[in-house]
N, C-alpha and C positions, 0 to 999 in steps of 0.2 A: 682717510688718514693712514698713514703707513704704516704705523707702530702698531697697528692693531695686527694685519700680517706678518708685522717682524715677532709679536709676543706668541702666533700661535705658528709658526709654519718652520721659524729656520733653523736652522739645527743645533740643538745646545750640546756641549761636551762637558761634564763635572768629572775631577780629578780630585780626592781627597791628599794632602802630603802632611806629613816628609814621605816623601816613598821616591827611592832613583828608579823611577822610568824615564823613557824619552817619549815625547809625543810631536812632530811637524808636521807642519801644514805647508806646501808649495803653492805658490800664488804669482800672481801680477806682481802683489806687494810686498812680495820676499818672502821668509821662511823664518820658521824662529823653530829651539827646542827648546826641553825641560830636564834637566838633572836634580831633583830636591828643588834646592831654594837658587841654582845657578840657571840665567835663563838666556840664550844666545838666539837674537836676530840677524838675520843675513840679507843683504840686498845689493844688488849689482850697482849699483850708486855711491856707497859707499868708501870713500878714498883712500881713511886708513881705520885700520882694528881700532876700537878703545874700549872702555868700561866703564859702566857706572854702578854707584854702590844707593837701594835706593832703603830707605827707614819711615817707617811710619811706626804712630802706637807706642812712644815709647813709655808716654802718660808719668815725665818729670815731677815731681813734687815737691822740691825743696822749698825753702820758705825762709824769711826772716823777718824782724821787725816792720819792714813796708810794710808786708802784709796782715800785718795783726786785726786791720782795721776789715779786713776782708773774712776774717775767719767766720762767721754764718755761713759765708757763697761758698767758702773752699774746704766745709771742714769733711765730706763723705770722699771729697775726690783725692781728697789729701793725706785720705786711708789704705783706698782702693786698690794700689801696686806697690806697697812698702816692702814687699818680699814677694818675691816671685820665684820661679824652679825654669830651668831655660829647656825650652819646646823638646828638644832633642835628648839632650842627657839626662835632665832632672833636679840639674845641679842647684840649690839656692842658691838666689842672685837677686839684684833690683834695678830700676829701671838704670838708674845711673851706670852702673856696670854692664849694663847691654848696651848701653850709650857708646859709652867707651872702646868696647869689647870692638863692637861696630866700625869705628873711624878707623881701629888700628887696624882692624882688617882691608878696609878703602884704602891707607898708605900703602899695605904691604900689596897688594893686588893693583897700584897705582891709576886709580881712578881717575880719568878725569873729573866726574863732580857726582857730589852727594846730593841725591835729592831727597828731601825733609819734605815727608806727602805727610805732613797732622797728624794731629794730638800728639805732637811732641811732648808739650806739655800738659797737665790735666786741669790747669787753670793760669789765665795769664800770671804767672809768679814772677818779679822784678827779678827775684833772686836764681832762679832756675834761667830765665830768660838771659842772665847776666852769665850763671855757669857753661850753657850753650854756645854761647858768644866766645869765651874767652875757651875752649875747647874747643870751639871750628877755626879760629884763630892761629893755634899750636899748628896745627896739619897741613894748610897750607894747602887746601883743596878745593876748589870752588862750589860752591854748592847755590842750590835753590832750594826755598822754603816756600809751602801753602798752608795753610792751617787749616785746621779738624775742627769738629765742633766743640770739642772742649779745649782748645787752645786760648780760646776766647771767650770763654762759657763761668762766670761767678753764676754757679745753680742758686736760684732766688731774685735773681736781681730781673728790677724789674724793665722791661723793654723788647723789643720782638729781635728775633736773632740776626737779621739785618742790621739792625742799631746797634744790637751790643759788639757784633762782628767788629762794626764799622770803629765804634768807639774804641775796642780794646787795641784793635788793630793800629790805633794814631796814636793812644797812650803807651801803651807796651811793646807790642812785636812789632811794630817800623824799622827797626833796622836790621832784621832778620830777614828782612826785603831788598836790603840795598838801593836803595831808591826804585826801584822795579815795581810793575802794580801788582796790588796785592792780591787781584781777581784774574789777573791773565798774565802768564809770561813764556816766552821763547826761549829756548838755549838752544843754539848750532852748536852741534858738534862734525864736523867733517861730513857736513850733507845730508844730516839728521836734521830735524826740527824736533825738539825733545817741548811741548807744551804741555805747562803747567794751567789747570784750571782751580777755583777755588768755589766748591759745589758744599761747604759746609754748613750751609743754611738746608743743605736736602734739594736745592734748588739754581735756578741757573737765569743770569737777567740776559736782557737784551745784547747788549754790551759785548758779552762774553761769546753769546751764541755767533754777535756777526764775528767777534776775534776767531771762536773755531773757524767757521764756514769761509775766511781768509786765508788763514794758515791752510787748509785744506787744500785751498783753491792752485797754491805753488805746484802741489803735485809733485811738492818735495818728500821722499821718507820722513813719515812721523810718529810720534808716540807720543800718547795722551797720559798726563800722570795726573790724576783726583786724588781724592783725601774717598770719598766715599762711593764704592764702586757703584758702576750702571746695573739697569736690573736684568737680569738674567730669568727667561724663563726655567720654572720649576723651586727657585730660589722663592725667600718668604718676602714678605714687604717690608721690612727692615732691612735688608740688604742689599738693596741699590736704590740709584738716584734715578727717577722718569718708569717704575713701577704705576703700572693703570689702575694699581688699588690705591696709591698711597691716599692718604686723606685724613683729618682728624678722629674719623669713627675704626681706622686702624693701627696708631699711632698708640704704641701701650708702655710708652717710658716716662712718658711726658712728667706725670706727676709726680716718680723715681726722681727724674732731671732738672723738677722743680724749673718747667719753662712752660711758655705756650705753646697748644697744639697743634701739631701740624694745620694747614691748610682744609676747613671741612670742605672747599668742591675739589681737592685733590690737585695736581701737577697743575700749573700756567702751560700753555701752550707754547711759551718760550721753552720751557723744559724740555718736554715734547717734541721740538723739532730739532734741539740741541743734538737728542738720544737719537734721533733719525740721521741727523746728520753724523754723525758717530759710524753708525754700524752701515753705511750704504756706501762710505767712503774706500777709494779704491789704491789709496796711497798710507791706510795708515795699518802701522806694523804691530801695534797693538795698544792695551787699556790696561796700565799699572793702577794699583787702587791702595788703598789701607781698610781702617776704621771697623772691620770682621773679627779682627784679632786669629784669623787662621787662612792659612794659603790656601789658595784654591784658584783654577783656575775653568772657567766657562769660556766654549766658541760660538758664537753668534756672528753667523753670515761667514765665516769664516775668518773674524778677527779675534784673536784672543784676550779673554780680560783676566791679569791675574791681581790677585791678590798677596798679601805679604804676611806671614806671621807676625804678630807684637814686636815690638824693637824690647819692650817692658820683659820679653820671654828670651831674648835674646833673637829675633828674628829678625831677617832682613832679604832682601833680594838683590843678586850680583847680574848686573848687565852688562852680557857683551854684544859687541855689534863688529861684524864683517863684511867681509864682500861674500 
């Protein structure tokens, strides 16, 4: 099996930030650097420059009478970011204001699309769900949205995270999708393939693996944007998806999160060949993630996987893309 060579042989790179260094890699598959939180991809494919502005984390909590009937499921997560200090400065703030802060920065830097990598919100909220809407609406931006595991997450309710995903996803956040599926989606951008995957279960079905190993297959420039990054060696097991320890005897929030535990024999082999096919791939320009609440970014095989500060902190990551 590959992954066991990939977790001990290839070469990992950890970067703590905010800090302005530059780091690139020259490849087959282009080239990217790092400034803080600005991150630029280059590849001779490429037609015209553009930008993307990408947010995860930003863990919304507004609320109003809908939800009253939900206060058991929502009342820890509904505490959790009601004040926050933004990564950088220090300043007090809260999610909604990172929110904000964010888009106006996407208008003025003229992004083509926002992508919303989860836990936007910290539990499906009608009313938070409603203020997103009518705020991606004003800007006039196109955006794509996947959800996080608390997007979709009433902690207590009962059902496995599959089901509740699935449920909350057709009562609540369906049109933060645009008709689009809510486990796999495409954006082209000028000869990019920018694919969205939806790993917020910790896991990955059939479905989704043959959509990557497709997209792949164009051997068009692409970038993978999860909700939950992949695992990196040296990293703990809570920090990425297709980790060869995960399993229910290392699973330590479960009872915090008020859900069921992870899987006791660990990763499906769909998972498994998902993460193999990920980092063996010769077209793709790198792995956007969320859900760490801190930037960082790890090289495996030589693809880079970053990660995003909170949107709740004021974090976010600016992409651009060149020739």
């Amino acid at each position: 099996m590959l992954l066991a060579p990939l977790a001990s042989i290839l070469p990992t790179f950890l970067w703590s930030f905010p800090k302005k260094n530059s780091l690139s890699v020259d490849q087959k598959r282009g080239a990217f650097s790092i400034d803080g939180n600005k991150i630029r991809f280059t590849h001779p494919d490429i037609t015209q420059p553009f930008k993307v502005t990408m947010i995860a984390d930003t863990h919304l909590f507004r609320d109003d009478e809908r939800g009253v009937a939900f206060t058991g499921y929502s009342k820890r997560m509904s505490k959790a970011y009601n004040q926050t200090k933004h990564f950088l400065t220090g300043k007090e703030m809260n999610p909604e204001i990172g929110f904000d802060e964010t888009l106006q920065i996407a208008v003025e830097q003229q992004s083509s699309l926002l992508a919303l990598v989860g836990d936007i919100f910290s539990f499906p909220s009608e009313a938070a769900i409603d203020w997103v809407l009518e705020k991606l609406n004003k800007i006039n931006i196109p955006f794509v949205y996947t959800a996080g595991n608390h997007d979709w997450h009433y902690e207590g309710m009962e059902g496995t995270s599959a089901y509740l995903r699935d449920t909350w996803i057709n009562k609540r956040l369906a049109p933060l999708y645009q008709g689009r599926n809510p486990l796999m989606q495409t954006i082209e951008i000028n000869e990019i393939n920018i694919v969205v995957i939806d790993n917020s279960t910790y896991e990955i079905n059939e479905d989704q693996l043959q959509y990557l190993q497709q997209s792949l297959s164009t051997k068009k420039p692409t970038v993978l944007m999860l909700h939950i990054p992949l695992y990196a060696p040296g990293r703990n097991v809570s920090f990425g998806c297709g980790n060869p320890e995960w399993s229910a005897k290392t699973d330590k929030g479960y009872l915090l999160e008020r859900r069921l535990p992870w899987r006791e024999n660990g990763h499906t082999k769909t998972t498994m060949k998902f993460y193999e096919a990920v980092f063996t791939s010769k077209n793709l320009l790198g792995v956007l993630a969320g859900h760490i609440h801190n930037q960082s970014i790890d090289i495996i095989n030589g693809i880079p996987q970053i990660v995003t500060e909170s949107n709740a902190e004021g974090g976010f990551l600016q992409l651009s893309f060149s020739s």
